[in-house]
PLY file of the C-alpha trace (Angstrom):
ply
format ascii 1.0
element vertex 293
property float x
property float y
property float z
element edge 292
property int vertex1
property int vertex2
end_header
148.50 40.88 51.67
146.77 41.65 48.42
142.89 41.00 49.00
142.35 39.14 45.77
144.88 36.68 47.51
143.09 35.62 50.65
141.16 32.79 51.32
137.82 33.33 52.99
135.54 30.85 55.37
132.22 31.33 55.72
132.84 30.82 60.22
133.17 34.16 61.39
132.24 36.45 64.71
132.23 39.83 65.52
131.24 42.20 67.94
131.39 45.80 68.30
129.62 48.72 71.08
129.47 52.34 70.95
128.58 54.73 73.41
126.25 56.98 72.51
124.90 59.89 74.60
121.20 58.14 75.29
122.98 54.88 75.80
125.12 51.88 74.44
124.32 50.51 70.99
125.86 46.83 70.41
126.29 44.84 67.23
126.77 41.17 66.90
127.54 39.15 63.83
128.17 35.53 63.33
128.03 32.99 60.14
127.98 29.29 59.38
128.62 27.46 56.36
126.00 27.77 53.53
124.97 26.66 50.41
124.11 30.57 49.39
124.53 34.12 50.91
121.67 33.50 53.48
121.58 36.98 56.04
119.10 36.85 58.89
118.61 40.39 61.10
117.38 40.82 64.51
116.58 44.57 65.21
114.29 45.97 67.59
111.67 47.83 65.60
112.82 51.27 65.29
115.81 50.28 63.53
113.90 48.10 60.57
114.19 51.10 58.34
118.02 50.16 58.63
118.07 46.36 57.22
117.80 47.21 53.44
121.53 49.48 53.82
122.70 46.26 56.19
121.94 44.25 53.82
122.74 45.70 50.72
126.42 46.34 52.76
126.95 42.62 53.31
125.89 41.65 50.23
128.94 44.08 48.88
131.32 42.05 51.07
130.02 38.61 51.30
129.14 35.68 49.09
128.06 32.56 50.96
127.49 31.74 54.44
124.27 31.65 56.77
124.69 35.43 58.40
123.17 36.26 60.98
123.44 40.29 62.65
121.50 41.05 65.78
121.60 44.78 66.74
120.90 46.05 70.41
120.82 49.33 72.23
120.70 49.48 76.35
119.43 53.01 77.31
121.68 54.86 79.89
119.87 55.36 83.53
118.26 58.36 84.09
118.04 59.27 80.65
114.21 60.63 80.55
112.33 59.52 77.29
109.14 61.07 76.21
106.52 59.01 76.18
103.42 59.75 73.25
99.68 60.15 74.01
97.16 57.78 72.80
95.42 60.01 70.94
92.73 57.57 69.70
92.18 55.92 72.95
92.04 59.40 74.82
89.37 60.56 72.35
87.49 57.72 73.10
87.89 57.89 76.83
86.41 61.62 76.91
83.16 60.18 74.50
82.69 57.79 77.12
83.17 60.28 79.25
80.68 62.48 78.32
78.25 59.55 77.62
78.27 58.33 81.45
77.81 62.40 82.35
75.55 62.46 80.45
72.97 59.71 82.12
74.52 60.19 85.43
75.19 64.06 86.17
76.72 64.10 89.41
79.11 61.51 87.96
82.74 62.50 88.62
84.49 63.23 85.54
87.81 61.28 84.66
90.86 63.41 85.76
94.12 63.84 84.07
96.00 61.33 86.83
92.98 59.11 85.55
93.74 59.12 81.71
97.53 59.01 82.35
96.76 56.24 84.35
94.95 54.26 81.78
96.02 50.99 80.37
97.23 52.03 76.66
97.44 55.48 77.04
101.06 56.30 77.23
102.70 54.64 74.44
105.52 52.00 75.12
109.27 53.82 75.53
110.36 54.41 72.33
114.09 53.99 70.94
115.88 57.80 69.70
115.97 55.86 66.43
116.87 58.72 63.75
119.54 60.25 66.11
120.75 56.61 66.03
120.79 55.81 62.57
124.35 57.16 61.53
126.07 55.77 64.64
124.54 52.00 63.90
125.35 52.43 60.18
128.92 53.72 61.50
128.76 50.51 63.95
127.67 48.48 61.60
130.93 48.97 58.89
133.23 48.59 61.72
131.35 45.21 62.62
131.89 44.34 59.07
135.40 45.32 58.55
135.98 43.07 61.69
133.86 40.08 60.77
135.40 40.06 57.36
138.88 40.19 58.19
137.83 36.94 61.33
136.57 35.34 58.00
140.08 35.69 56.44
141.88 34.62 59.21
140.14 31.08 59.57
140.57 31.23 55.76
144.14 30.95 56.10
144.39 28.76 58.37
142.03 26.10 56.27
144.23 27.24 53.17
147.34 25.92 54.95
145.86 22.76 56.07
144.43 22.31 52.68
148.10 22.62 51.22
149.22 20.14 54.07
147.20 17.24 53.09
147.58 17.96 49.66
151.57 18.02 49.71
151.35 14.48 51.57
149.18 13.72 48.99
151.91 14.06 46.20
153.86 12.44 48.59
152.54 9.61 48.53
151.56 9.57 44.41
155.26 9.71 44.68
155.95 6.87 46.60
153.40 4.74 44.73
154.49 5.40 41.48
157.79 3.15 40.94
155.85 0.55 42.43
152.90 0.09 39.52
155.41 -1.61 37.27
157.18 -3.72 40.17
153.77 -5.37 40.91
152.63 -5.79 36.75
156.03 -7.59 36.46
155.23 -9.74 39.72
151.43 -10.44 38.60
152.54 -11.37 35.12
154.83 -14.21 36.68
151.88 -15.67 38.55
149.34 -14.93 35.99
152.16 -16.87 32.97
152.32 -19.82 35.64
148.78 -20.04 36.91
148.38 -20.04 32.65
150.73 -22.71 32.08
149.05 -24.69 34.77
145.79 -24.50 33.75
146.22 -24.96 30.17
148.50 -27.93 28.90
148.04 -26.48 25.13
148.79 -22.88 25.84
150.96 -21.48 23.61
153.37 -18.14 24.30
150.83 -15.72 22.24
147.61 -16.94 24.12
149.75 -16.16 26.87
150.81 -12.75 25.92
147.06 -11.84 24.74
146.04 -12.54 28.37
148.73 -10.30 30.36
148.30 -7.89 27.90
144.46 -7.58 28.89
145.39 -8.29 32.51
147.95 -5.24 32.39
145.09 -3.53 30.56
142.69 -3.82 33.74
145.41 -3.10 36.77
147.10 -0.19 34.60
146.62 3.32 36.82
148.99 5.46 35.19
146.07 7.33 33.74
144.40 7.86 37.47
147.82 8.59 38.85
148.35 11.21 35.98
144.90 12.76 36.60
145.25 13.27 40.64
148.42 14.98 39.71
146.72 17.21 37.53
144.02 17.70 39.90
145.84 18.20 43.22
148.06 21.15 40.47
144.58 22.77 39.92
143.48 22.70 43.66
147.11 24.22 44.63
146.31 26.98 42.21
143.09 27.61 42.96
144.29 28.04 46.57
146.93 30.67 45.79
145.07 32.93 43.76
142.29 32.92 46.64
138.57 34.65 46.34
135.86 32.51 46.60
137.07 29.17 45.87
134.66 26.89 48.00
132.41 26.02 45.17
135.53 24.95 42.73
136.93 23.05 45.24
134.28 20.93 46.33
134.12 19.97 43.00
137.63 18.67 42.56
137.46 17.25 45.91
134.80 14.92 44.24
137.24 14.36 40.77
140.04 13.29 43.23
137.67 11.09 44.89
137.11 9.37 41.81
140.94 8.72 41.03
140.97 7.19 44.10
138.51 4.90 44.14
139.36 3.68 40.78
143.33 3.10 41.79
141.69 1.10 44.74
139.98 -0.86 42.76
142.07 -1.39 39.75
145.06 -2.33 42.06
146.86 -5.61 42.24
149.23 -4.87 44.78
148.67 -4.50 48.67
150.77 -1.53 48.93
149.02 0.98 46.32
145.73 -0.49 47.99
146.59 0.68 51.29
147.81 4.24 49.51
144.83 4.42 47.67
142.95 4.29 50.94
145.42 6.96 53.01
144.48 9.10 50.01
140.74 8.58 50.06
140.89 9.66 54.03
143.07 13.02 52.74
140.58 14.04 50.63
137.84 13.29 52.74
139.51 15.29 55.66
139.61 18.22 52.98
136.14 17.60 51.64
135.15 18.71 54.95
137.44 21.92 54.98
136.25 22.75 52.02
132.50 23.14 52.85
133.46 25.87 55.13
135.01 28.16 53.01
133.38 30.79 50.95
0 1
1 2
2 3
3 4
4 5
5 6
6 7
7 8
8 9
9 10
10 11
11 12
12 13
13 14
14 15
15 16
16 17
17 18
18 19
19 20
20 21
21 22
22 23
23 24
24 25
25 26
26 27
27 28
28 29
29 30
30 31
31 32
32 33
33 34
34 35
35 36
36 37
37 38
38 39
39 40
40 41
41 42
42 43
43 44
44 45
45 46
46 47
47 48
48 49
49 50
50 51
51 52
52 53
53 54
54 55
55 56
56 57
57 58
58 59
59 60
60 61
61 62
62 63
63 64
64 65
65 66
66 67
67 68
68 69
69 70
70 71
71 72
72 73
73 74
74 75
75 76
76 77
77 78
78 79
79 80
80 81
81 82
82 83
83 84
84 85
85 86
86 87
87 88
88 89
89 90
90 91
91 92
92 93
93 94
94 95
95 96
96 97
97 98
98 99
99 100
100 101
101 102
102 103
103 104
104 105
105 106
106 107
107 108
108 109
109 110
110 111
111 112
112 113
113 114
114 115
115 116
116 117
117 118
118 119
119 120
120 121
121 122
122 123
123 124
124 125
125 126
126 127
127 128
128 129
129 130
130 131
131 132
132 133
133 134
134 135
135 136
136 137
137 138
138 139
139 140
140 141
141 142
142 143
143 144
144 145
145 146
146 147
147 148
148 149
149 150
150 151
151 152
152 153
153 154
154 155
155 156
156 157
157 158
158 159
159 160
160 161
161 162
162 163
163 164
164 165
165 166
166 167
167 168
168 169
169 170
170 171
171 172
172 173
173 174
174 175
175 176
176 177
177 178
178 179
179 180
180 181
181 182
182 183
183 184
184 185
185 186
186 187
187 188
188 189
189 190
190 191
191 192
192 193
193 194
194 195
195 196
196 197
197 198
198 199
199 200
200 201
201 202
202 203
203 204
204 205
205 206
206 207
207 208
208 209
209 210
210 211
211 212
212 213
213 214
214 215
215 216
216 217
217 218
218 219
219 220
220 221
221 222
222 223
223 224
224 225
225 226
226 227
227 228
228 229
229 230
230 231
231 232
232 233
233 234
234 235
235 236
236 237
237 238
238 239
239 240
240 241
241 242
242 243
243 244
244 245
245 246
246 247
247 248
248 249
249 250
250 251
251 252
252 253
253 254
254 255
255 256
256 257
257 258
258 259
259 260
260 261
261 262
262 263
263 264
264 265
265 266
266 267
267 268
268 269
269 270
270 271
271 272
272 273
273 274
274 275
275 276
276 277
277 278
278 279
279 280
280 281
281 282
282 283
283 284
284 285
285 286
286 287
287 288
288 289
289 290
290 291
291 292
């Protein structure tokens, strides 16, 4: 499928491990809905030289969502590491050293067990971090390539759903339609009688001016004509894919409109209760729509 065609959300997971000869380096990625292209790292320290290329690598492939990538490495047993000197601290150990020897001669003099042995003076186990640096950049575009094409499969799936609701939302544009001059006919009947009733005097052009304004009011061709044009734009938006979110959510909002205004301009019960099965379609895809990129 061409990739100018897809539909992406901004839900996605991956996860990918490599082996590695000083142990097992593990990436994780996940993302939520956002506003903007918000990307989050957690790397142990050795590897923070890494999060500019990350970054500028997602950026390259991503365009909204709340990212989040969390990068791990579990050292193989047995693998010896070497562990640095405190150079500092053991230069101050031998001044103090020499300080106590110094007032108290037959003082025993620290050992080597002694300064090995002292808190601070082997440094913490460090990670291999430049031999690993091309394997968790090559770790890191396979995690990519995998989160990105997760993102494209949820994508679809909202796509379709999105073209569900909106094909029973024709449907039922459809079905209302040939009823909007059924109902005028049947309120201008009541309205000409109620009319008559109330005013002995009325004449047949006092009577016309009023269901002429009355049609005025309860007339939704124009709100009919515009959710058709909308729901055309949000089908076609949909099929040439990319990031669409934004563009959506704002038709979701237009269609909103129509629908609230053929609720409320309605005089019969039937386009009322369509009106309302429409505002509950678009709502349901309101909510789709947040979650795609």
């Amino acid at each position: 499928m061409d990739k100018l065609a897809l539909i992406y959300s901004m839900t996605g997971y991956a996860v990918v491990t490599r082996e590695v000869p000083s142990g097992t380096l593990n990436l994780e990625m996940r993302s939520v809905n956002n506003r903007y292209l918000d990307i989050q790292f957690r790397l142990p320290d050795e590897f923070r030289s890494l999060e500019s290329v990350m970054r500028e690598a997602l950026t390259a492939r991503l365009s909204r969502g709340k990212v989040e990538l969390r990068l791990g490495f579990s050292r193989l047993a047995g693998v010896d590491v070497l562990q640095q000197l405190n150079g500092e601290l053991m230069q101050r150990l031998l001044e103090l050293n020499n300080t106590v020897k110094a007032a108290l001669p037959d003082t025993r003099s620290l050992g080597v067990a002694d300064i090995l042995r002292w808190p601070g003076m082997l440094g913490v186990d460090t990670l291999p971090a430049e031999d690993l640096r091309e394997p968790c950049l090559e770790l890191m575009h396979a995690a990519i390539g995998d989160f990105v094409a997760a993102r494209a499969r949820e994508g679809e799936k909202l796509k379709d759903l999105l073209l569900d609701r909106l094909s029973t939302m024709r449907q039922l544009t459809i079905e209302v339609a040939p009823r909007i001059p059924i109902s005028l006919v049947a309120f201008q009947e009541k309205l000409t009688l109620r009319l008559r009733e109330a005013m002995v005097n009325c004449d047949d052009d006092r009577i016309r001016q009023e269901l002429a304004l009355f049609a005025g009011k309860i007339d939704v061709d124009e709100e009919l004509s515009r959710l058709q044009t909308h729901m055309d734009e949000v089908e076609r938006i949909l099929m040439e894919g990319g990031p669409v979110g934004k563009r959506l959510d704002f038709l979701m909002q237009e269609l909103n409109r129509e629908a609230n205004t053929l609720g409320s301009k309605s005089a019969d019960v039937e386009v009322s209760k369509v009106a309302m099965e429409l505002k509950v379609l678009i709502e349901q895809m309101r909510e789709q729509v947040q979650n795609l990129e």
